[in-house]
C-alpha beads as a LAMMPS data file, in Angstrom:
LAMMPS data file: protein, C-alpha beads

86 atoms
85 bonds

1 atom types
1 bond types

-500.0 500.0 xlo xhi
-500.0 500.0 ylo yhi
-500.0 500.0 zlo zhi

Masses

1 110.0

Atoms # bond

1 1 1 -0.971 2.468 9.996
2 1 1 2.237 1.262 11.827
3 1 1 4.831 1.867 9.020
4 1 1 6.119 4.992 8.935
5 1 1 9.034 5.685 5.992
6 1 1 12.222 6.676 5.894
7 1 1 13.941 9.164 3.681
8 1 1 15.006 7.014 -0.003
9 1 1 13.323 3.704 1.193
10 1 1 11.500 1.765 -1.653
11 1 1 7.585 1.303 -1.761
12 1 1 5.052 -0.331 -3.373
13 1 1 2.186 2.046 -4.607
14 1 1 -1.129 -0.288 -4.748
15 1 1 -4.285 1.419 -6.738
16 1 1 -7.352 0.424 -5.714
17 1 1 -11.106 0.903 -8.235
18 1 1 -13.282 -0.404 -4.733
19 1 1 -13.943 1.180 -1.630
20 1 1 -15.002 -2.041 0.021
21 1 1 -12.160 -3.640 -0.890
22 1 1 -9.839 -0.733 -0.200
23 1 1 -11.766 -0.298 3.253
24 1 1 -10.768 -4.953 3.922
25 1 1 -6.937 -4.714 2.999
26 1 1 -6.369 -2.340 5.925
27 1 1 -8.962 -3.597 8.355
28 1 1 -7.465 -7.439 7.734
29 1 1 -3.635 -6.350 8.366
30 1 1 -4.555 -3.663 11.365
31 1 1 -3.188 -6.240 14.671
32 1 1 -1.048 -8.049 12.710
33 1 1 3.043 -8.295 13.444
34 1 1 5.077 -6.404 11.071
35 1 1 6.896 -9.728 10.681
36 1 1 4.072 -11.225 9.010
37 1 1 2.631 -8.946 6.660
38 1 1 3.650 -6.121 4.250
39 1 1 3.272 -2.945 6.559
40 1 1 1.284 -0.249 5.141
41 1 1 2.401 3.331 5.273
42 1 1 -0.060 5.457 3.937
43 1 1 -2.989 5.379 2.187
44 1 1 -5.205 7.472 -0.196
45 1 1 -7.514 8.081 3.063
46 1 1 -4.685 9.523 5.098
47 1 1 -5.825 13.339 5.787
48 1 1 -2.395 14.725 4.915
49 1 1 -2.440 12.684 1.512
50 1 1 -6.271 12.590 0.359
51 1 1 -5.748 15.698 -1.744
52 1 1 -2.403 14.723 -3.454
53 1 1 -3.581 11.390 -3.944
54 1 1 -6.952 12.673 -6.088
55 1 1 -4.455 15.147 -8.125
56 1 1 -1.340 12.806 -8.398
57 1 1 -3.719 9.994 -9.935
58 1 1 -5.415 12.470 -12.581
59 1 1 -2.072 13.610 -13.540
60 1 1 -0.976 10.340 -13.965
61 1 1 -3.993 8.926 -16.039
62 1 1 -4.938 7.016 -12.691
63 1 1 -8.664 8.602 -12.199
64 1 1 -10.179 5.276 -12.435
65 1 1 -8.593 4.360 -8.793
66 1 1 -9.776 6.766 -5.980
67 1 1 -8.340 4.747 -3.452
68 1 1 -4.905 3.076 -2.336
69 1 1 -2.369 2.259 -0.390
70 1 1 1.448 2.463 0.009
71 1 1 3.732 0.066 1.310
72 1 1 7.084 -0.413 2.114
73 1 1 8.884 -3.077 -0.442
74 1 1 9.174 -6.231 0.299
75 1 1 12.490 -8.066 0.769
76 1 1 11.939 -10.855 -1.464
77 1 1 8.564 -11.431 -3.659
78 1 1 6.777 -14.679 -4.037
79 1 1 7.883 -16.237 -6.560
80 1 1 11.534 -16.202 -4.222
81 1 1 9.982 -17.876 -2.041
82 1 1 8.406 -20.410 -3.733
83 1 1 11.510 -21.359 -5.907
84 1 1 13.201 -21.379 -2.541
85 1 1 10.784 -23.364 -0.818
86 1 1 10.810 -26.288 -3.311

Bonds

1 1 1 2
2 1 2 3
3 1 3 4
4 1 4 5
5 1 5 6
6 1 6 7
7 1 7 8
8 1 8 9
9 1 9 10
10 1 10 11
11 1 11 12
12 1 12 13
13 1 13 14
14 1 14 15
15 1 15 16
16 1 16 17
17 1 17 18
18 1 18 19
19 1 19 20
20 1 20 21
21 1 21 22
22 1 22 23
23 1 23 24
24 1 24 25
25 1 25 26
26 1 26 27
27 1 27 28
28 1 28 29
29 1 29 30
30 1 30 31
31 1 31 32
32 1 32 33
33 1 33 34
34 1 34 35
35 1 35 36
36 1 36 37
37 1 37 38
38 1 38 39
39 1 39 40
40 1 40 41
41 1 41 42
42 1 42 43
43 1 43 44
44 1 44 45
45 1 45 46
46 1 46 47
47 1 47 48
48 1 48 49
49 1 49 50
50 1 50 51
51 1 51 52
52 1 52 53
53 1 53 54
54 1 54 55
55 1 55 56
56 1 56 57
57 1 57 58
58 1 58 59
59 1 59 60
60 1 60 61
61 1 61 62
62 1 62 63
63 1 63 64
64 1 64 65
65 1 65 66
66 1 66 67
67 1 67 68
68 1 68 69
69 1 69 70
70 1 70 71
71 1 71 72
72 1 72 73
73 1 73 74
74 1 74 75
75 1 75 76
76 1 76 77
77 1 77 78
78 1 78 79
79 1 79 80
80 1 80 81
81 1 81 82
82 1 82 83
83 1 83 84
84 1 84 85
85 1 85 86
């Protein structure tokens, strides 16, 4: 994971049901330029977070979603840039 945070930045907390597919979202963006893709910061399978992730999700109704990932917000979504693309 290349994206470390900084104190008060905003994230984007994505919950995840499937290992598999939990296990492909980081494998497909590890080599790729920051520039390019939504950098990841953490994730559920981070050693310093696995524990608070399990008991921050049951608290939260979340139990359903094992895994996860958090990344830093974007600047703009996609529907920005499709309205500005057109």
């Amino acid at each position: 994971m290349s994206g470390r945070l900084s104190e008060g930045e905003e994230v984007i907390v994505k919950l995840m049901k499937d290992e598999v597919q939990f296990a492909r979202e980081i494998e497909m963006r590890a080599g790729l330029a920051d520039d390019s893709v939504v950098t990841i910061a953490a994730s559920s399978d981070d050693e310093q977070l696995r524990e608070r992730w399990a008991s921050d999700a049951a608290k939260h109704g979340y139990t359903e979603y094992p895994h996860g990932i958090v990344m830093k917000a974007a600047q703009r979504n996609l529907m920005v840039i499709l309205v500005r693309r057109v």
